[in-house]
LOPALO-799139 format. One record per residue: residue number from 0; x, y, z of N, C-alpha, C in turn. Coordinates in steps of 0.05 Angstrom, whole numbers, always signed. Each point is the difference from the previous one (the first is absolute). Layout:
<NUM,<X,Y,Z>,<X,Y,Z>,<X,Y,Z>>
...
***
This chain:
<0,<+1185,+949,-1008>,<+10,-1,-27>,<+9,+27,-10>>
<1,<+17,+9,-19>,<+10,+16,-9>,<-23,+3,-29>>
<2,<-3,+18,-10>,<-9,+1,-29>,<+18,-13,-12>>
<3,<-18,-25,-27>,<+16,-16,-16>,<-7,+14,-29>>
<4,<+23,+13,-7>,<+0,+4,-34>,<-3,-16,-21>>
<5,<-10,+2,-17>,<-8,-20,-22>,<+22,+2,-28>>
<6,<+12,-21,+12>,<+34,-13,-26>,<-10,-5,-26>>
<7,<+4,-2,-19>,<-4,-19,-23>,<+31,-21,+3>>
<8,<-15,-21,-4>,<+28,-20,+16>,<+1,-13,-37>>
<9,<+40,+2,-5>,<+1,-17,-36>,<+3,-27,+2>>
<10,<-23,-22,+15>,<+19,-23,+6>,<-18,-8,-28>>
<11,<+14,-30,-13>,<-1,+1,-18>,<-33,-20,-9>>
<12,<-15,+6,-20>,<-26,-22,+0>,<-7,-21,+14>>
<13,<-18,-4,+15>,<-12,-24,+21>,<-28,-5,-9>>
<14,<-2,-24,-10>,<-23,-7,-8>,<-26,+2,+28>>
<15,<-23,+10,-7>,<-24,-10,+21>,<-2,-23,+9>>
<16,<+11,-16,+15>,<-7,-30,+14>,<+26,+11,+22>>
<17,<-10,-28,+8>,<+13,+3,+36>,<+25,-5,-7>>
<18,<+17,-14,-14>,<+31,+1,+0>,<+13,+24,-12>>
<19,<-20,+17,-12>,<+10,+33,-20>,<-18,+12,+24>>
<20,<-6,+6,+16>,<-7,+11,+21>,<+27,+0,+22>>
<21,<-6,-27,+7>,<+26,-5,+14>,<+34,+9,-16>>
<22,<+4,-6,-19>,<+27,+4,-8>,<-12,+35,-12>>
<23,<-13,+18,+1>,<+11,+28,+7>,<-6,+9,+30>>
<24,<-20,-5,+20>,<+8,+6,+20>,<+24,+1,+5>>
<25,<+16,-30,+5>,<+24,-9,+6>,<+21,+24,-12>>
<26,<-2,-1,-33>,<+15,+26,-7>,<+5,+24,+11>>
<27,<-25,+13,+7>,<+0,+18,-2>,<+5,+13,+36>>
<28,<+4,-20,+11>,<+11,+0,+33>,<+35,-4,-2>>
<29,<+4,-18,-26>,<+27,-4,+3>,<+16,+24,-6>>
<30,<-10,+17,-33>,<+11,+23,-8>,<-5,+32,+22>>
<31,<-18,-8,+29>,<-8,+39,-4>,<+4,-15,+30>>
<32,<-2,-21,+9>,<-10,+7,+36>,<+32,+10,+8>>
<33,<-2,+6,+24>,<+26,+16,+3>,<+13,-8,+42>>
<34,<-5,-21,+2>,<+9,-8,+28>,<+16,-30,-8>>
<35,<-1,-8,-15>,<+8,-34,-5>,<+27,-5,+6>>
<36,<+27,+20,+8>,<+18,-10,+11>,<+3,+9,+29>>
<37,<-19,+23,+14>,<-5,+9,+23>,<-11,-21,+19>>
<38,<-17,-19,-11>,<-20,-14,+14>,<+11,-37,-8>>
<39,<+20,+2,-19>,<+17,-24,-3>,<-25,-24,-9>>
<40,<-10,+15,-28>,<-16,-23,-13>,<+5,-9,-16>>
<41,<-10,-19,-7>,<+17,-21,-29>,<-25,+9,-15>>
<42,<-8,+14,-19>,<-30,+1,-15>,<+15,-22,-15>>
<43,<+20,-14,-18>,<+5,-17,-18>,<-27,-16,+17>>
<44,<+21,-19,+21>,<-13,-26,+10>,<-35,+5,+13>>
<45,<-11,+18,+0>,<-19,+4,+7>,<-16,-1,-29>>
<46,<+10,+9,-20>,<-12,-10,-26>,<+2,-28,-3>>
<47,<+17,-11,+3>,<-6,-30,+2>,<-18,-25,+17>>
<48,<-2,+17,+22>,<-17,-11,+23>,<-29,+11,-13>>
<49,<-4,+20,-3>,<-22,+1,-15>,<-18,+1,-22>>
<50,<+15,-6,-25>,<-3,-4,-23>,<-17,-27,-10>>
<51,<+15,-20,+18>,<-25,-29,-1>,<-23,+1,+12>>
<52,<-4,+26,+15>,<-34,+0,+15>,<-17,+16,-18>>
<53,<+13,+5,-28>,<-20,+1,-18>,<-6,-6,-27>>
<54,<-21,+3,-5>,<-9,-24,-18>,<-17,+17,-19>>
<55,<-10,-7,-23>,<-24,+15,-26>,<-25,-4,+13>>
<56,<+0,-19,+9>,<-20,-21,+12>,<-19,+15,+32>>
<57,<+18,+17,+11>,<-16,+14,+28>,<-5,+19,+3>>
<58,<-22,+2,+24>,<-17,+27,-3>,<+14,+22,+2>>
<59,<-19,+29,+3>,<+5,+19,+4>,<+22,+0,+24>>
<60,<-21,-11,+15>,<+3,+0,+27>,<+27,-12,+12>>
<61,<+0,-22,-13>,<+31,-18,+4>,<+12,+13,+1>>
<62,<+9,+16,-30>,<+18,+15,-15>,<+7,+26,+17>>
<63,<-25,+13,+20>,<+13,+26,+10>,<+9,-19,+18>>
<64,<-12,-14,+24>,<+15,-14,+22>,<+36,-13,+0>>
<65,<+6,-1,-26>,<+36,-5,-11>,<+6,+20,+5>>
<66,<-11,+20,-25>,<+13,+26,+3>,<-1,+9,+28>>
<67,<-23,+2,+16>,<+11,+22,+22>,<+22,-18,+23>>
<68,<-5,-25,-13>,<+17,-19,+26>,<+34,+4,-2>>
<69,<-1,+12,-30>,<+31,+1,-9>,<+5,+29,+11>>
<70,<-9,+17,-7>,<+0,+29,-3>,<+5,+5,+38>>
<71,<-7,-17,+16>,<-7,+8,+32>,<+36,-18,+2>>
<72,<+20,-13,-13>,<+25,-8,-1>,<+17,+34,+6>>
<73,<-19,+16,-8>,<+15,+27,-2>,<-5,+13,+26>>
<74,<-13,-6,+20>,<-13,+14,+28>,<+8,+25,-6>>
<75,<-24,+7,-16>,<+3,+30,-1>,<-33,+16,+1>>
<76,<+3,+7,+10>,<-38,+20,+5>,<-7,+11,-22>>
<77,<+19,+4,-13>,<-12,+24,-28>,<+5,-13,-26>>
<78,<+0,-25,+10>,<-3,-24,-26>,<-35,-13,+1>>
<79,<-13,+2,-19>,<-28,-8,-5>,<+1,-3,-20>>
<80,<-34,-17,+2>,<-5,-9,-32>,<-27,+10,+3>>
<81,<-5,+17,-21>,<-32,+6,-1>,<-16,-21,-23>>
<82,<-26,-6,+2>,<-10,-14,-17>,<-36,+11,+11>>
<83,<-18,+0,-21>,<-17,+3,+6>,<-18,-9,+19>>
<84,<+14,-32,+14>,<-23,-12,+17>,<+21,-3,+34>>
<85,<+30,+12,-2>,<+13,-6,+21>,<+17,+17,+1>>
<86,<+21,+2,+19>,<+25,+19,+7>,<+18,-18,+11>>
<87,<+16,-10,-11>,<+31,-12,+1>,<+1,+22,+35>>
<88,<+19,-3,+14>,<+11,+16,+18>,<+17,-7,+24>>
<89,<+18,+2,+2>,<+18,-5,+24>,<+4,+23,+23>>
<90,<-12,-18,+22>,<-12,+14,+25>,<+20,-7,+24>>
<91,<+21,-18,-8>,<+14,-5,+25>,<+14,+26,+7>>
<92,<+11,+6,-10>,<+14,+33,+19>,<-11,+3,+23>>
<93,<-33,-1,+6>,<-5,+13,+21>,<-15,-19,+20>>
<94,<-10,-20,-25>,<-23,-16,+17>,<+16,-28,+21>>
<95,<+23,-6,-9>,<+22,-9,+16>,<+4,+11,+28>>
<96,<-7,+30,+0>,<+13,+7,+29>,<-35,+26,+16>>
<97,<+16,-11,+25>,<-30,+29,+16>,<-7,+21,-9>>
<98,<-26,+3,-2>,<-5,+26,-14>,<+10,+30,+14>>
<99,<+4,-13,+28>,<+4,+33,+16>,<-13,+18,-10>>
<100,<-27,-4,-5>,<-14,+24,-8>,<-25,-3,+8>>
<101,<-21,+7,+20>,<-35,-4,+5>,<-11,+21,-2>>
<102,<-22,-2,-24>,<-15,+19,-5>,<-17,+1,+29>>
<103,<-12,-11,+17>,<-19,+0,+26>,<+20,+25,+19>>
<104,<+27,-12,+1>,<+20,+21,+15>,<+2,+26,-11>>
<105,<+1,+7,-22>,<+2,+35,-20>,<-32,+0,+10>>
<106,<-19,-9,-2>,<-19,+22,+8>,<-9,+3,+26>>
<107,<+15,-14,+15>,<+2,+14,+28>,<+10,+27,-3>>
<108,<+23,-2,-15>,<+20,+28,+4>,<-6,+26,-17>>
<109,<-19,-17,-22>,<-10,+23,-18>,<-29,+13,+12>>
<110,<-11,-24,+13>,<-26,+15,+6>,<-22,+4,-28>>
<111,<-19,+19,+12>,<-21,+1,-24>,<+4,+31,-14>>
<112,<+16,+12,+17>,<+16,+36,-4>,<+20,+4,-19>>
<113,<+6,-19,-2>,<+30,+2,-27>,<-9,+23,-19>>
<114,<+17,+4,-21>,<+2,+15,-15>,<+15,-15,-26>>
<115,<-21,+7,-20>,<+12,-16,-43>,<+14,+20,-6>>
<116,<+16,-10,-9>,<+11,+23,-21>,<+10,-21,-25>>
<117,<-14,+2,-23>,<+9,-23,-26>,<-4,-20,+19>>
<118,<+23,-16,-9>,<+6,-32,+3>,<+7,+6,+34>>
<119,<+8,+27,+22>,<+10,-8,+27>,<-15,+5,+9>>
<120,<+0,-20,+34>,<-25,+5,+11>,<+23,+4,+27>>
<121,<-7,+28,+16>,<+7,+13,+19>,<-12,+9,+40>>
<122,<+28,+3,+11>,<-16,+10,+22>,<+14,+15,+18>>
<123,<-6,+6,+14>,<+24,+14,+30>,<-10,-24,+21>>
<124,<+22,-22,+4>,<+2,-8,+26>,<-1,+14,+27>>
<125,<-9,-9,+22>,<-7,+14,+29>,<+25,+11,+11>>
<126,<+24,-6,-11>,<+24,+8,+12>,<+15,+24,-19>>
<127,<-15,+4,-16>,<+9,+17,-19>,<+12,-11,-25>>
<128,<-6,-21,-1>,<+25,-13,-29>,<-24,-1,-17>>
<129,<+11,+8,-26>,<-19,-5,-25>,<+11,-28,-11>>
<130,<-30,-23,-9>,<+1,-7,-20>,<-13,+1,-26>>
<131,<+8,-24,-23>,<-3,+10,-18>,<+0,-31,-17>>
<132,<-24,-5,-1>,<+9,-29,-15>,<-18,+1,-26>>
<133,<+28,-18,-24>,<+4,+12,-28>,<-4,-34,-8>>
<134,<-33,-9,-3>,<+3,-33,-6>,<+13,-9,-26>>
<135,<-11,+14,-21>,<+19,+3,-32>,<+3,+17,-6>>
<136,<+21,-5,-24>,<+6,+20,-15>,<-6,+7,-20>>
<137,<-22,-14,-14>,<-26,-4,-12>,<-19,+15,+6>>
<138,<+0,+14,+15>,<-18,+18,+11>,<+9,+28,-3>>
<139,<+0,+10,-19>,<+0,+30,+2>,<+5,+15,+17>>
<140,<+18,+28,+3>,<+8,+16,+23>,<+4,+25,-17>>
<141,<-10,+18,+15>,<+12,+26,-27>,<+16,+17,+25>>
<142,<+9,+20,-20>,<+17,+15,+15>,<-12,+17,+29>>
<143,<-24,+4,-12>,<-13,+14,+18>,<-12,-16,+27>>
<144,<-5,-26,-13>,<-11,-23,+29>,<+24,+1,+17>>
<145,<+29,-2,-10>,<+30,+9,+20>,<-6,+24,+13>>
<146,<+2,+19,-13>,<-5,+26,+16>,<-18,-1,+23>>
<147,<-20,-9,+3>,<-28,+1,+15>,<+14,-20,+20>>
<148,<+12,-19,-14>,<+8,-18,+30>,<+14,+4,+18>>
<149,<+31,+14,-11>,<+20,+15,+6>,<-13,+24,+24>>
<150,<-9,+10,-13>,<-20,+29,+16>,<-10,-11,+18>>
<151,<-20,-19,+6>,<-15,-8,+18>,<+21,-11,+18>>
<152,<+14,-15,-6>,<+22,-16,+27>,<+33,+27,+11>>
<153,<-5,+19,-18>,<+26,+18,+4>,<+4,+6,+23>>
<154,<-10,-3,+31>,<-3,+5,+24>,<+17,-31,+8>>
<155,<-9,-14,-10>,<+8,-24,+12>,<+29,-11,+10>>
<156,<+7,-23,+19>,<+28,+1,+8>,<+13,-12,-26>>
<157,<-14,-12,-6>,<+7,-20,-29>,<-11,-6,-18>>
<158,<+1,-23,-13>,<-24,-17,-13>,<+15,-27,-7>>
<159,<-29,-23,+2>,<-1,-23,+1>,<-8,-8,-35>>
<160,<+19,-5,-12>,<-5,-7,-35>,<-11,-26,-5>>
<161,<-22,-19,-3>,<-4,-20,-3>,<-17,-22,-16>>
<162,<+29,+3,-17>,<-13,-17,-32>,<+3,-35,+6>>
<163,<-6,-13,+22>,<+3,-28,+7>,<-20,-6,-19>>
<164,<-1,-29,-20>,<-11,-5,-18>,<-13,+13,-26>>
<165,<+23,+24,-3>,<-4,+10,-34>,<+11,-18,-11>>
<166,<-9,-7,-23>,<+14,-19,-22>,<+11,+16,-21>>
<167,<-8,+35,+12>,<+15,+6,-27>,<-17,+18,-26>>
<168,<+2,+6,-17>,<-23,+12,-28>,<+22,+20,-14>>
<169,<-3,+25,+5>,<+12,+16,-15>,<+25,+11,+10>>
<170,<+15,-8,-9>,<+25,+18,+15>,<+1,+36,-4>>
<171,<-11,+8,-15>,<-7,+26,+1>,<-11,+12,+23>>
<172,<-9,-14,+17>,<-21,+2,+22>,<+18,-8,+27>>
<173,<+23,-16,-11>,<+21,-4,+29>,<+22,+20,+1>>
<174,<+7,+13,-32>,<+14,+20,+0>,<-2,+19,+11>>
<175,<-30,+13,-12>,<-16,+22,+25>,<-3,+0,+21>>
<176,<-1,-15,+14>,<-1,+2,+31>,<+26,-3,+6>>
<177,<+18,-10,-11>,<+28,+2,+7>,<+8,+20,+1>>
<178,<-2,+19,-19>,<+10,+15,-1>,<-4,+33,+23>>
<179,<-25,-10,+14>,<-7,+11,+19>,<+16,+2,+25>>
<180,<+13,-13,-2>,<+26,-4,+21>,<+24,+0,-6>>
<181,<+0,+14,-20>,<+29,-3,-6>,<+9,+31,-5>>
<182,<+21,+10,+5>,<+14,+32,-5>,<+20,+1,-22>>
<183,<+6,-17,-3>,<+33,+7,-33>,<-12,-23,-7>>
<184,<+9,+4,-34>,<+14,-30,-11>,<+15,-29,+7>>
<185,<-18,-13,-3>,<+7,-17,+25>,<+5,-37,-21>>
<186,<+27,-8,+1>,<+3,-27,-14>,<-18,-18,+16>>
<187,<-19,-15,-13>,<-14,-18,+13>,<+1,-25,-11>>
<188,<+18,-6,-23>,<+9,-33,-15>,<-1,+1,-30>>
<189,<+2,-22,-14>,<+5,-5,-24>,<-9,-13,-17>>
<190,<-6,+1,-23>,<-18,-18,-19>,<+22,-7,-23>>
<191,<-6,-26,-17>,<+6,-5,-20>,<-14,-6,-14>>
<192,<+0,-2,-36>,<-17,-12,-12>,<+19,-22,-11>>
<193,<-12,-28,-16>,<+5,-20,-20>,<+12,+19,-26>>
<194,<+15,-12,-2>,<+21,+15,-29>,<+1,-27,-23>>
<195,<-12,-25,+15>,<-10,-14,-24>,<-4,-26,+17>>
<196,<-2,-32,-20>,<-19,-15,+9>,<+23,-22,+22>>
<197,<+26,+8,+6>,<+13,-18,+19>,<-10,+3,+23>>
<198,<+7,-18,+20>,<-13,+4,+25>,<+21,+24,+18>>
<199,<+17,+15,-15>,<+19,+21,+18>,<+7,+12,-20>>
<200,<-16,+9,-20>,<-5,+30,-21>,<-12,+16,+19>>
<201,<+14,+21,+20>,<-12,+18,+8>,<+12,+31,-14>>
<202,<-14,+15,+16>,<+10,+28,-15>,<+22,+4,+32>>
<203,<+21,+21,-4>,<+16,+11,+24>,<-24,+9,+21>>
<204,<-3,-1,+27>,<-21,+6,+15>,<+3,+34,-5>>
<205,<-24,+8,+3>,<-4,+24,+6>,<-13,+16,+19>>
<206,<+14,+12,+14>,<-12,+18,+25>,<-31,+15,-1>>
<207,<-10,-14,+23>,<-23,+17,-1>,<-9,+19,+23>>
<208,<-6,+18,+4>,<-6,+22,+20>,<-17,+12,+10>>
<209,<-11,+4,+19>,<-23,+17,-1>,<+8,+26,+8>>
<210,<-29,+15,-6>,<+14,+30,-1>,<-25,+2,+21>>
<211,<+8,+35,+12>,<-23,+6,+30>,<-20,+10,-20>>
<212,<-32,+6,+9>,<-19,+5,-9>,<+4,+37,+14>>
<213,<-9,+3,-19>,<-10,+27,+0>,<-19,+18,+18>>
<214,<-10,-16,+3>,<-23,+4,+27>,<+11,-3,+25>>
<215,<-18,-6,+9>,<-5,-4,+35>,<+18,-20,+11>>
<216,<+19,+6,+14>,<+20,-29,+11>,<-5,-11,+24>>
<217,<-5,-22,+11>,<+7,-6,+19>,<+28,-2,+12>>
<218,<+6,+15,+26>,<+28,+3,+3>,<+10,-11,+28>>
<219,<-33,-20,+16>,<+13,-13,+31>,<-7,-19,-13>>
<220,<+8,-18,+27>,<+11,-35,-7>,<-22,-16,-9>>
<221,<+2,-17,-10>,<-11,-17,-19>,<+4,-33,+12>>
<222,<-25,-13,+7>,<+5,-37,+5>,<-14,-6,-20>>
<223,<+13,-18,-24>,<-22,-6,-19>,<+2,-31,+4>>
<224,<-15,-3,+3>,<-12,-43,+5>,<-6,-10,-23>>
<225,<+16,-29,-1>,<-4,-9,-20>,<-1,-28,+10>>
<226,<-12,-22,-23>,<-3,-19,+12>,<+9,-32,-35>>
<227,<-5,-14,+4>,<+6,-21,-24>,<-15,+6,-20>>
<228,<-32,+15,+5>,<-20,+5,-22>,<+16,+32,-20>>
<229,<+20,+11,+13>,<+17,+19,-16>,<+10,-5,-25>>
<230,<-7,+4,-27>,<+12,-7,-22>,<-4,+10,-21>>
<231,<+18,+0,-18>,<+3,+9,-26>,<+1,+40,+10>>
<232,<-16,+7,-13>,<+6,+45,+8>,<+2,-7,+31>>
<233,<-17,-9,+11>,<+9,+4,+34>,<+19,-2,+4>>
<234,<+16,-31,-12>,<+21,+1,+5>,<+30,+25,-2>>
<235,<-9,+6,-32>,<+3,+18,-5>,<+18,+28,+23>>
<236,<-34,+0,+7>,<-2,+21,+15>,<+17,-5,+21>>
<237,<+2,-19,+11>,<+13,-14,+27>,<+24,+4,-3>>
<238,<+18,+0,-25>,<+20,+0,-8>,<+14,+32,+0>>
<239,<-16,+24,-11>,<+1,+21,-6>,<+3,+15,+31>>
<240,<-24,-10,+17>,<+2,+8,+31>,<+15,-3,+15>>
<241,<+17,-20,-7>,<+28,-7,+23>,<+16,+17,-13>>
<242,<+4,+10,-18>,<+22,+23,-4>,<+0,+29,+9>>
<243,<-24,+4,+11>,<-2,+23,+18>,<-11,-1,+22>>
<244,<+24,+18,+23>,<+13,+0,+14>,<-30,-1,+28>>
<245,<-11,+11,-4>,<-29,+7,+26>,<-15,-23,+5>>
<246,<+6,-28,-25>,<-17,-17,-4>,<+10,-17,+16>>
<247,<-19,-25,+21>,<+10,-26,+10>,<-24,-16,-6>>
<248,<+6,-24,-12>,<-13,-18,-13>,<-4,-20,+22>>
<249,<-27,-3,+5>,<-14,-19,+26>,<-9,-27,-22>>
<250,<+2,-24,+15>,<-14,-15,-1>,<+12,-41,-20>>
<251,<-14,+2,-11>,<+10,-30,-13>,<+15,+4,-31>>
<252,<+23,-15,-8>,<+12,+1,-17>,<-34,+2,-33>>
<253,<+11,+21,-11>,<-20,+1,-26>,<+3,-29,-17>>
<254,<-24,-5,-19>,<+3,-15,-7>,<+10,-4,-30>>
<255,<+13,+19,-9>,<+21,+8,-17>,<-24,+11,-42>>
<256,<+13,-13,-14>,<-9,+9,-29>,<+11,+30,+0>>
<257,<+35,-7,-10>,<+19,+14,-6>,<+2,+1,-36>>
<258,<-19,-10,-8>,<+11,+2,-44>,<-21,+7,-6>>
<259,<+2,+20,-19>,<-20,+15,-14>,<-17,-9,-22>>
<260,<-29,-17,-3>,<-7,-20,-21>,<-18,+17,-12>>
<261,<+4,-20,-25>,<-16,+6,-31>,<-18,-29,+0>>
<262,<-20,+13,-21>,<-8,-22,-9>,<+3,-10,-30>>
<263,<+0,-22,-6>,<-7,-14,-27>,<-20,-22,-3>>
<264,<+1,-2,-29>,<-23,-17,-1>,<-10,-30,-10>>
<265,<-10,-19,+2>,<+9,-29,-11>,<-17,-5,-22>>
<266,<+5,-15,-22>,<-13,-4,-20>,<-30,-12,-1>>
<267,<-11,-3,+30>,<-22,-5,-1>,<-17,+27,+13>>
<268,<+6,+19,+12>,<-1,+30,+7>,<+4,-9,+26>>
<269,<+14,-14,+13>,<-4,+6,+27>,<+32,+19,+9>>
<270,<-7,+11,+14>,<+22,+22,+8>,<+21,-14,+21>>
<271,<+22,+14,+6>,<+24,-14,+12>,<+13,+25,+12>>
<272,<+0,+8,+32>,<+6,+22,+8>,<+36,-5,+21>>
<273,<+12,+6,-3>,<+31,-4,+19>,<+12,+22,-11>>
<274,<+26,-7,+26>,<+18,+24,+6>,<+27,+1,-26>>
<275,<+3,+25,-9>,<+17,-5,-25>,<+25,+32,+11>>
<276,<-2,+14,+14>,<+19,+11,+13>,<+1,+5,+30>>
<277,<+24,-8,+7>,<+8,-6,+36>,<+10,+30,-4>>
<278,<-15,+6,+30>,<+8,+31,+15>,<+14,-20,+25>>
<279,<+21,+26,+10>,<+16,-7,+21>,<-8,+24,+20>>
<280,<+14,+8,+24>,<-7,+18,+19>,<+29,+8,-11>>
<281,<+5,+24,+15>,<+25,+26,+5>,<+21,-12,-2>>
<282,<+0,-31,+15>,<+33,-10,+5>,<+3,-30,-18>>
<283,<-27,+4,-22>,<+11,-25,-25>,<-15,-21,+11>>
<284,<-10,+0,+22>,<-10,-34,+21>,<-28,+4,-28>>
<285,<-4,-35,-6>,<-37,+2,-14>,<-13,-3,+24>>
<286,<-24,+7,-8>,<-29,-1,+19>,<-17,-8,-13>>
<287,<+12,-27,-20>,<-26,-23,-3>,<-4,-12,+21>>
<288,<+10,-4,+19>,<-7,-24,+24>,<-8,+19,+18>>
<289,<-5,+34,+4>,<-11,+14,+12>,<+27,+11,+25>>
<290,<-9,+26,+22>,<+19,+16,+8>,<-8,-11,+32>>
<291,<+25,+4,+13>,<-4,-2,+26>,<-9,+25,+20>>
<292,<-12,-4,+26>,<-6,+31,+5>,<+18,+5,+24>>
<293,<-1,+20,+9>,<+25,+9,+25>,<-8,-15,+22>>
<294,<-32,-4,+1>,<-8,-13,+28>,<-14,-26,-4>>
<295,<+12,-20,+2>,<-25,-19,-13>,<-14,-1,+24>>
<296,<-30,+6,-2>,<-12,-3,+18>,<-36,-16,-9>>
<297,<+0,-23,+10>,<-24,-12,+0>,<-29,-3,+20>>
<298,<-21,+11,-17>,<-27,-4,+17>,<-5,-33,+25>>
<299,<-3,+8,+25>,<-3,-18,+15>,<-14,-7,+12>>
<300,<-12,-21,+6>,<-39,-13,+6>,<-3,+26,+22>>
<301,<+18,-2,+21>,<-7,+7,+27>,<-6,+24,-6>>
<302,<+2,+18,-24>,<+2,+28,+1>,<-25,-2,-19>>
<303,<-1,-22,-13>,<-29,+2,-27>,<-26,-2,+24>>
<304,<+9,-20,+27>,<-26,-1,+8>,<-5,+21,+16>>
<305,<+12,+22,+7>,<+4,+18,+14>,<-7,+21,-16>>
<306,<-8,+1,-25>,<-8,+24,-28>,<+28,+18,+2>>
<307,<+21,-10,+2>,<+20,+12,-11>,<+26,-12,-15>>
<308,<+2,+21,-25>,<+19,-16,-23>,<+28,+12,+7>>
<309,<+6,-21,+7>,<+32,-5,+10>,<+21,+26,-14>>
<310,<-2,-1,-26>,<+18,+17,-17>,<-9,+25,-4>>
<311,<-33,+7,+12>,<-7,+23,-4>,<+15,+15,+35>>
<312,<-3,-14,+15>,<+10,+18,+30>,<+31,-12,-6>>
<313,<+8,-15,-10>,<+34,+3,+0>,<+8,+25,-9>>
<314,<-24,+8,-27>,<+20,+26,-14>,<-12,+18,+9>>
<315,<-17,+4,+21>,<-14,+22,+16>,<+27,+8,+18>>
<316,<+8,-23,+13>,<+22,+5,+18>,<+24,+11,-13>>
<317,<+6,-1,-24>,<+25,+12,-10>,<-4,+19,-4>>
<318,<-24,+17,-8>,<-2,+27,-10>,<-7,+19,+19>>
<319,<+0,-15,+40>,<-9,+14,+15>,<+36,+5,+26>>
<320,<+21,-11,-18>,<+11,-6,+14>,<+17,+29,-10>>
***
């Protein structure tokens, strides 16, 4: 997930009961969500399909079960409904396809020797390749945990980057490490905001960039693995990394959360979290439906029963070649 900012949304009075629950949810997805001609949805007729499944008359419970049943019409990850006793949430992005990711396989490779730094947990492979695996982005990294990592693997032929199942947290935290690899000003894609409540009030896109960090660079080649559990800042991040040049992206297409969400709130307090500005990459493509990688390469029994992860010795082999 990306950090979600908190909107004050002007939709107009909705009484407390389930049809003024329902008719501002509904609003307030129609005026701010920001994919509905990308993803070719009718929200009209979806208000109509679901408008008769509610009633004054049903529970709590009913009432979120509509809402999240309508709201998942949007297949989007960074659409939820918070409520005190449940979490609305749409999980197909990833749970649809292989995880390509075993925790039992990383600690073969990490061992009990690794090395923390914040949120990464590190090592020197037997062949000389550093890894470096970054599970969220939710997890804290300071400048100095880069430095220390950087330092410790600077001998190395390469390094192995591997955020397979981040979902994502702070993009401040995918910037920073980005920027560890990067030397100039570097276009990495585009954002827009809503300029009002049509479903294509956007603002002109605007370029966004990252700049090199100040510190310590990493300056040999880079395999960063990614897998379907990649989303929202990972994605991000996934997006920002293919624009520089040392980087080759191992593994399974990400599982995208390309729009930047807010939250608002429903007249009974339950909260309502989705995407209200679409970022693009360098050449305009969105990465709501997530990025492809240079190698698609997938984990395979014969190598799981063998304690080795397929995508970890694929990108051993590129960085030794």
């Amino acid at each position: 997930m990306l950090l979600a900012p908190t909107a004050c949304v002007d939709e107009q009075a909705h009484d407390d009961t389930p049809q003024g629950n329902f008719e501002a949810l509904w609003q307030i997805i129609d005026e701010h969500y920001c994919f509905f001609d990308y993803k070719d949805i009718d929200w009209n007729a979806l208000y109509n399909i679901y408008k008769v499944r509610v009633n004054d008359n049903m529970t709590r419970e009913q009432l979120f079960e509509v809402l999240t049943d309508m709201l998942a019409e949007l297949r989007d990850g960074h659409v939820n409904l918070y409520t005190a006793f449940d979490s609305g949430r749409y999980w197909s992005w990833h749970e649809d396809y292989p995880t390509n990711f075993s925790d039992t396989l990383q600690r073969r490779y990490l061992g009990t020797d690794y090395r923390i730094a914040g949120g990464l947990r590190y090592k020197i492979l037997d062949d000389n390749i550093g890894y470096v695996y970054y599970g969220s982005f939710a997890s804290p990294v300071g400048e100095g945990n880069l430095d220390e990592v950087i330092q410790h693997l600077l001998f190395c032929r390469g390094m192995i980057l591997d955020i397979r199942s981040n979902g994502g947290g702070d993009l401040t935290n995918a910037e920073k490490l980005a920027a560890r690899f990067c030397n100039e000003k570097t276009l990495v894609g585009y954002i827009q905001h809503k300029t009002g409540h049509g479903h294509n009030n956007f603002s002109s896109p605007k370029a966004l960039y990252l700049e090199p960090s100040s510190n310590l660079r990493w300056q040999k080649p880079v395999v960063l693995l990614t897998n379907r559990g990649v989303y929202s800042a990972a994605n991000e991040f996934t997006a920002y990394m293919k624009c520089l040049p040392q980087v080759t992206v191992v593994g399974d297409h990400t599982g995208g959360g390309g729009g930047l969400p807010f939250t608002a709130t429903l007249p009974n307090g339950w909260t309502v979290r989705f995407s209200a500005c679409p970022t693009y990459d360098r050449n305009h493509n969105q990465i709501e439906f997530g990025i492809a990688p240079d190698y698609n390469v997938a984990l395979k029994n014969e190598d799981f029963l063998l304690g080795r992860d397929t995508m970890i010795e694929f990108s051993r082999k590129i960085l030794v070649e």
